[in-house]
C-alpha atoms as one frame of an Amber mdcrd trajectory, in Angstrom:
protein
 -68.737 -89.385  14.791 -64.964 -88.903  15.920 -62.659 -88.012  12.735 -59.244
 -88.776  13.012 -56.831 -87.899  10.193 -53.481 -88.878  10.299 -50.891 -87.393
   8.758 -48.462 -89.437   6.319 -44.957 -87.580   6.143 -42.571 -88.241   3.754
 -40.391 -91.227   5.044 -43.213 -92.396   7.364 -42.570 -95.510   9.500 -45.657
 -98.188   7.796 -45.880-100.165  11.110 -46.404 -95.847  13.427 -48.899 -95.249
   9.765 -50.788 -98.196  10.581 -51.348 -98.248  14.024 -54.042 -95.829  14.668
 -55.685 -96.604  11.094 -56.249-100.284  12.457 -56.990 -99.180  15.730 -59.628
 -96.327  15.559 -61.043 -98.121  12.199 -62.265-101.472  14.212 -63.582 -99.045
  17.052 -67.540 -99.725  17.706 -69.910 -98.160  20.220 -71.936-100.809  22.344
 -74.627-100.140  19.620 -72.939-101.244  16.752 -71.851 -97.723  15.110 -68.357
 -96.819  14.355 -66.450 -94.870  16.560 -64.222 -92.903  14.462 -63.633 -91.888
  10.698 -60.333 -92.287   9.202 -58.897 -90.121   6.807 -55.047 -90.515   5.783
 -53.916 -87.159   4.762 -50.421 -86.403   3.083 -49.074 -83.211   1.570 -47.861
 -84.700  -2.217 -50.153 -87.637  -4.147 -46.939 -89.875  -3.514 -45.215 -90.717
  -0.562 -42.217 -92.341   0.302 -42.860 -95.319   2.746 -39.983 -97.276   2.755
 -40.641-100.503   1.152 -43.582 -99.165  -0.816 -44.767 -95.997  -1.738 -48.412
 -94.890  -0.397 -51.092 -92.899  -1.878 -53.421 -90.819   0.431 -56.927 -90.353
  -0.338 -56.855 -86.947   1.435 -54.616 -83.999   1.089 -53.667 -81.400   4.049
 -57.299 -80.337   3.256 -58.625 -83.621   5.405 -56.533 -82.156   8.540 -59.057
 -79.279   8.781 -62.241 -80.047  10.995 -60.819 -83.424  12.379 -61.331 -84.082
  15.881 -58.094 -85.982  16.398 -54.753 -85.192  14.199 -52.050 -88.752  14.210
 -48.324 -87.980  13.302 -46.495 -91.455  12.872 -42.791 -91.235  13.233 -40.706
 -90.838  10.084 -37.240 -92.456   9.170 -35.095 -89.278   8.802 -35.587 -87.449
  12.364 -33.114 -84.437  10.522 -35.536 -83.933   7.898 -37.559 -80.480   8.942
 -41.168 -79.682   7.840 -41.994 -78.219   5.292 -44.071 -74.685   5.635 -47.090
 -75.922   4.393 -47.392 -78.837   6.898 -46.174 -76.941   9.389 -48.928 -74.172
   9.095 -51.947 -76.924   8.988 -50.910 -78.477  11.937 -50.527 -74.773  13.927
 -53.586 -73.915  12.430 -55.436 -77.116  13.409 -54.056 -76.730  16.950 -55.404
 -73.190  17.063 -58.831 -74.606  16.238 -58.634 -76.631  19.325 -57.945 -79.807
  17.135 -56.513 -82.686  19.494 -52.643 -83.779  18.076 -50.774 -86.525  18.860
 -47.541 -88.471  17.972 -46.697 -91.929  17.512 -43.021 -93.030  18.745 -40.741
 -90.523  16.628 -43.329 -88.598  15.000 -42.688 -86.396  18.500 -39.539 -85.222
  16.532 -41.864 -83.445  13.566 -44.436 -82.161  16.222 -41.837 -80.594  18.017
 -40.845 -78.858  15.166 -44.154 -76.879  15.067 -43.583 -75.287  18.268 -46.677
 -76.533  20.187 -44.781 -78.765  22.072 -42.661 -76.096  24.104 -42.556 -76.337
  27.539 -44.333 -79.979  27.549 -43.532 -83.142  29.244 -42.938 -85.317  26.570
 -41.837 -88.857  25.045 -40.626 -90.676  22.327 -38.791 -94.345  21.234 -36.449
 -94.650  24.181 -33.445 -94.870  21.637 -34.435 -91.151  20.138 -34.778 -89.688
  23.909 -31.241 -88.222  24.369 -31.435 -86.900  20.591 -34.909 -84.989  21.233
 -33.907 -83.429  24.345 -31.346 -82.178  22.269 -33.029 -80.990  19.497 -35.579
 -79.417  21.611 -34.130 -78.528  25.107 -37.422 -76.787  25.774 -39.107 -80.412
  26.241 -39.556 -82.506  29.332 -38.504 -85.541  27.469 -39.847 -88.445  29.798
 -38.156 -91.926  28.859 -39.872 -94.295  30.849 -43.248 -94.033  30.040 -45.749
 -95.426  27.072 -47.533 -91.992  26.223 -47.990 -88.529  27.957 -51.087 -86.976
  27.483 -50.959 -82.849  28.172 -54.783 -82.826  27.213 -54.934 -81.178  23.523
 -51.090 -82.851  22.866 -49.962 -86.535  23.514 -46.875 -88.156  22.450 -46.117
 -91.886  22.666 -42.811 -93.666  23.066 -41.921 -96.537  20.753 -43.332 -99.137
  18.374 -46.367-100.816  20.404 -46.788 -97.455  23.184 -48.232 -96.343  19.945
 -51.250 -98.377  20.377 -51.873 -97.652  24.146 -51.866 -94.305  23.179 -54.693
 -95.163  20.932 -56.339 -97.074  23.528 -56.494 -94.297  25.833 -58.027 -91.826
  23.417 -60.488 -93.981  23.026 -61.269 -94.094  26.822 -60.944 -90.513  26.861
 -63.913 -90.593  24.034 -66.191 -93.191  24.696 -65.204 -94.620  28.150 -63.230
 -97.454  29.364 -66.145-100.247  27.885 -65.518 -99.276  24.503 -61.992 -99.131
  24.664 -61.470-102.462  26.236 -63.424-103.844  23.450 -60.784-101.768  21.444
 -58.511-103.406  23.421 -59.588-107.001  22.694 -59.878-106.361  18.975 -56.248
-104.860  18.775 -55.327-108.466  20.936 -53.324-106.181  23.664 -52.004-108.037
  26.908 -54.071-107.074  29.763 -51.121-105.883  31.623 -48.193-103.968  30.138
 -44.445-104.233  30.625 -43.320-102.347  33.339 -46.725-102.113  35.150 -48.454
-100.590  32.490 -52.389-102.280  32.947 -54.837-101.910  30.757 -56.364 -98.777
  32.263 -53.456 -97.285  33.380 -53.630 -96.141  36.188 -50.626 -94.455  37.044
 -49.351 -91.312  34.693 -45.966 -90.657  36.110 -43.283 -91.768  35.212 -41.499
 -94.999  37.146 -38.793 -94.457  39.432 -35.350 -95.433  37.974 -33.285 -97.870
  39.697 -31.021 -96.773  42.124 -32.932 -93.629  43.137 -33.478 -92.225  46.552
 -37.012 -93.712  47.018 -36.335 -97.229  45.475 -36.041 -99.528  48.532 -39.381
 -97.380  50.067 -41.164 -98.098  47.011 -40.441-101.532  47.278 -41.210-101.879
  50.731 -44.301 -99.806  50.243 -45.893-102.479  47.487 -44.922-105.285  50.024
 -46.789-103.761  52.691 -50.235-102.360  50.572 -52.589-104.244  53.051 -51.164
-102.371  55.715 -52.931 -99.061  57.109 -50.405 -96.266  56.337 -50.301 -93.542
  57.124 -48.291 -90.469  55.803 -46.102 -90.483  59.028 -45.508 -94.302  58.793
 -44.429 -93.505  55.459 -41.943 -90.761  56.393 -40.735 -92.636  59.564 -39.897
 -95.821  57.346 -37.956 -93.185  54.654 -36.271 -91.477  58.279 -37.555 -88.684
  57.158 -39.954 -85.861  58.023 -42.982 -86.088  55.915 -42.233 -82.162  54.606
 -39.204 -84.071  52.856 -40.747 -87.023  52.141 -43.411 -85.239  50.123 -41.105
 -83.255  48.172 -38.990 -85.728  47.452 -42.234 -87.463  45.875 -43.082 -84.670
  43.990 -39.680 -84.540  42.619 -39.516 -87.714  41.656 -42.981 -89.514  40.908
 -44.736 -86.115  40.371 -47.596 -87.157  42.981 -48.248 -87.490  46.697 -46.903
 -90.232  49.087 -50.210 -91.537  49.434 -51.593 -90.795  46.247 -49.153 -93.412
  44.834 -50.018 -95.637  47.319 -53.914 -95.216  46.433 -52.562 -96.078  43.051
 -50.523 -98.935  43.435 -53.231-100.839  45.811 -55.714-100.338  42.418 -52.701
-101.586  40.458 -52.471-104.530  42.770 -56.429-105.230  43.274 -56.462-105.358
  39.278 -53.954-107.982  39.210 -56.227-109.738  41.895 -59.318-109.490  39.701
 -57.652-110.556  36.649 -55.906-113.788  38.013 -58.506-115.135  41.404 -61.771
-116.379  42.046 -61.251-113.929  45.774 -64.128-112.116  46.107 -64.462-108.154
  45.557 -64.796-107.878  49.658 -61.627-109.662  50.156 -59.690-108.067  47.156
 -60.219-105.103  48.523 -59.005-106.080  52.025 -56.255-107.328  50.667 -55.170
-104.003  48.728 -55.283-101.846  52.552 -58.795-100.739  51.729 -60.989-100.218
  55.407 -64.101-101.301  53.500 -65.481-102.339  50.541 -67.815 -99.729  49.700
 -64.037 -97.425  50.098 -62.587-100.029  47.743 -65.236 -99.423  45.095 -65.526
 -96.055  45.070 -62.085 -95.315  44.505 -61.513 -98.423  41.874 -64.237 -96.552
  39.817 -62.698 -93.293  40.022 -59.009 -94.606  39.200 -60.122 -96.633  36.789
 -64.022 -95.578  35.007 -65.196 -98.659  35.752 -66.332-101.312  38.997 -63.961
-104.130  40.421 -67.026-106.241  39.107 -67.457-104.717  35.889 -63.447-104.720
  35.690 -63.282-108.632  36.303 -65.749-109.278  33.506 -63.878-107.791  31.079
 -60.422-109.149  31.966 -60.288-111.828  33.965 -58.812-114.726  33.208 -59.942
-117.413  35.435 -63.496-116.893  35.888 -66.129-116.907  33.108
């Protein structure tokens, strides 16, 4: 079983505390068995929570040997570690121990150090403040999470939870955490064209940037067959530019973002029509279906069919 022991700070935020203790808690395999066990570690007996004051059962003893290690957000972002907490979590991260924040607990991860370098996020209104703190960071302000592999960070409030979600799918696979998903009553498809599944890890495109109006124009024409030259000739630009411009700014290929935003749209489809796979598919710019599957599987873990069952919400 999956231990996951999150770490209650002094001044931690109840609703960033709760979130993964709810969330991995309810988790259960297709057989029945819990996912994950839960331990809620703090450094003194007593801790500060705001409007109460919480008791852990664990100490920074219950950090050692977990799989996963939560840090909520606290309510002072000035107030520093102290050395003992900061040594378990270096330690744990030496050990190979996954870590990850919720909303402003970035701010005390950062402080260890094991952050440097990373691309990064936080609650959109603490951005500015932890690229300042930490100029070191690529502090990304438009996504729900950023997962490096052994460190993740999650932006505000809710974002906490699709963090959660996706750890879960990175553990047990996207059936498991959809039933996660259903437990935890998520929407199937996030503000901001976040789906369930994500399946785009960059971050959006601000408005008013360079590739805006192709962006646009490329979603309105998915069911067309593109290819990288169309692309650049719609842009008026060579496809050398056009890629690096991509890279600069969505951190992926021309046509890898189109790949994603057809699965983005063919979810949608799934979700909200009776059309058949075949035509969804069609529909999205795929040449045939069999192409359609295959790459719906690999974007997301699981089949358009398989996909439908789970979330659709017009046929039962």
């Amino acid at each position: 079983m999956h231990t996951v022991a999150v770490l209650a700070l002094d001044q931690v935020i109840p609703f960033d505390l709760s979130t993964p203790i709810e969330v991995f808690s309810r988790t259960r395999l297709p057989d029945g068995r819990p996912g994950y066990q839960v331990r809620v570690c703090a450094e003194r007996d007593e801790i500060d929570a705001g409007a109460f004051t919480l008791r852990a059962p664990w100490g920074l003893e219950g950090l050692q040997g977990a799989d996963t290690i939560i840090v909520p957000g606290v309510a002072d972002l000035a107030v520093s570690l102290t050395p003992a907490v900061h040594d378990a979590l270096r330690s744990a991260a030496a050990d190979g121990t996954r870590i990850a924040s919720i909303c402003v607990g970035t701010f005390p991860l950062a402080d260890t150090g094991l952050l440097g370098g990373l691309r990064v996020t936080t609650h959109w209104r603490a951005t500015g403040l932890l690229a300042a703190a930490h100029p070191d960071l690529d502090v990304a302000p438009d996504v729900l999470y950023v997962d490096n592999g052994q460190f993740l960070t999650s932006a505000g409030a809710a974002a906490g939870m699709d963090l959660c979600l996706h750890m879960i799918r990175r553990d047990y696979g996207s059936a498991v955490a959809a039933d996660a998903a259903r437990l935890s009553v998520m929407p199937l498809e996030r503000e901001g064209g976040q789906a369930q599944f994500i399946v785009h890890d960059h971050a959006p495109t601000p408005q008013g940037s360079e590739l805006e109006m192709l962006l646009t124009w490329l979603q309105e024409n998915l069911a067309r067959d593109l290819t990288l030259a169309d692309i650049a000739e719609r842009a008026g630009t060579s496809t050398r530019t056009l890629i690096r411009r991509f890279r600069d700014q969505m951190g992926t290929t021309p046509l890898q973002w189109l790949h994603r935003a057809r699965i983005r749209q063919a979810q949608h489809l799934l979700e909200t029509t009776a059309h058949s796979v075949e035509r969804i598919g069609s529909q999205v710019g795929f040449g045939s279906p069999t192409t359609f599957r295959d790459r719906f599987k690999r974007t997301t873990g699981v089949s358009p069919q398989t996909y439908r069952g789970m979330f659709s919400r017009t046929v039962k």
